[in-house]
C-alpha positions in Angstrom: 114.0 70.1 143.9 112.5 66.8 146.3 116.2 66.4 147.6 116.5 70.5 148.3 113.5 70.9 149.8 114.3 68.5 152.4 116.9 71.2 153.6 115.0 74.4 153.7 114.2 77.0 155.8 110.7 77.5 157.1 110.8 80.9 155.2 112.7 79.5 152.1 111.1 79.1 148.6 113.2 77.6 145.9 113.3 77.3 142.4 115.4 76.4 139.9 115.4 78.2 136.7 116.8 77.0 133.3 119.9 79.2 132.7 120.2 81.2 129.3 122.9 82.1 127.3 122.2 85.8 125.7 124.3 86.6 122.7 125.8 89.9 121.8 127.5 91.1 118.4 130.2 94.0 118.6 130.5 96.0 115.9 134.0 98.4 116.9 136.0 101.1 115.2 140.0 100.7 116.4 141.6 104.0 115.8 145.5 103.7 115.1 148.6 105.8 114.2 149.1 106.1 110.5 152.9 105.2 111.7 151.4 101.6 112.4 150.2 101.0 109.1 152.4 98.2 108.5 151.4 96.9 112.2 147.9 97.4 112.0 146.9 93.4 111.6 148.9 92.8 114.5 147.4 95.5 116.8 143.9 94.4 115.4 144.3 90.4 116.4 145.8 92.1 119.9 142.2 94.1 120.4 140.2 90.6 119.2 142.3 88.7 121.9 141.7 91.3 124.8 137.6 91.2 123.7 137.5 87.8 123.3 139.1 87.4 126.8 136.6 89.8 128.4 133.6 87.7 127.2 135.2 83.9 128.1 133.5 81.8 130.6 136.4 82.4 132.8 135.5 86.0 132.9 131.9 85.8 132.6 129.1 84.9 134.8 125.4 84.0 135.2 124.1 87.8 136.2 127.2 89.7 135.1 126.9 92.4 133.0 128.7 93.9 130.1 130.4 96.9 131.5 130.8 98.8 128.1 133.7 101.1 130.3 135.8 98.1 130.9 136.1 96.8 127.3 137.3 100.1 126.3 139.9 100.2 128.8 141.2 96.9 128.6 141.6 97.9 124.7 143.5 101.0 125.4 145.8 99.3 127.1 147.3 98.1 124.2 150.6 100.2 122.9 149.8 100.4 119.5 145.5 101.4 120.4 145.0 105.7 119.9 141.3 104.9 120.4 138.7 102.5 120.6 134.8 102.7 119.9 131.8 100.6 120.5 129.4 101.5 117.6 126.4 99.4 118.2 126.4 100.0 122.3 126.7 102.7 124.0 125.9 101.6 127.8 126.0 98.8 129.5 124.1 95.5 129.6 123.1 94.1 132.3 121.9 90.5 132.6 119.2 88.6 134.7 120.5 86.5 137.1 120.1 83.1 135.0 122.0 85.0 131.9 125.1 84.8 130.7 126.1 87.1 127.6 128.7 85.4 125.2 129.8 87.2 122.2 128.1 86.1 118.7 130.3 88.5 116.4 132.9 90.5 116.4 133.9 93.3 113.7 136.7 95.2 114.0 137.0 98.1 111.2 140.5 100.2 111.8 140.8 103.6 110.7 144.3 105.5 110.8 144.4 108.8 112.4 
C-alpha cells in the first residue's frame, strides 16, 4: 500500500481488500429420453463436465456472477439433454467485487421423460 501510494492521484484512495472465495452447491434435475436409458451415465458425466467448466478459474472471476440462464444453456447443448433444472436457485448470484463463487457440490438426479 506504501509502494502504491507513491503513485496516486490527488483524488485517489486505495485499498486493498482480502479476496474471498464464496462457495455454492447445485442441486439439478437432468431430464432425458427414456431411449437414452442405456446412455444416461454418459450424458450425466457430459452435464458434470459442462458445469464444472462454467465454474473453473478460467471461467470465473473476482465480481462475476452466476448467470443461472447460462448454465442452463450450456447444458442444453448437449444432444442427449431434453431438459435441465436448477432446484436450489432460481436467479442469479451476483458477487462483490473481491468474490469469487466456486462450486462446493454438485448433484445431478436424472429422470426419464
Amino acid at each position: 500500500l506504501e509502494y502504491m501510494n507513491k503513485y496516486r492521484m490527488i483524488t485517489d484512495h486505495l485499498t486493498i481488500v482480502d479476496g474471498v472465495v464464496r462457495t455454492m452447491d447445485l442441486v439439478t434435475t437432468l431430464y432425458v429420453d427414456r431411449s437414452n436409458r442405456l446412455n444416461s451415465e454418459d450424458i450425466k458425466q457430459r452435464v458434470s463436465d459442462i458445469i464444472l467448466n462454467y465454474f473453473s478459474t478460467n471461467s470465473m472471476d473476482f465480481g462475476s456472477p452466476f448467470i443461472y440462464a447460462d448454465v442452463i444453456n450450456n447444458v442444453l447443448k448437449d444432444a442427449g439433454v431434453r431438459f435441465f433444472k436448477i432446484e436450489n436457485f432460481t436467479s442469479d448470484v451476483h458477487a462483490d467485487f473481491n468474490e469469487i463463487i466456486q462450486l462446493n457440490n454438485l448433484e445431478i438426479n436424472v429422470e426419464f421423460v
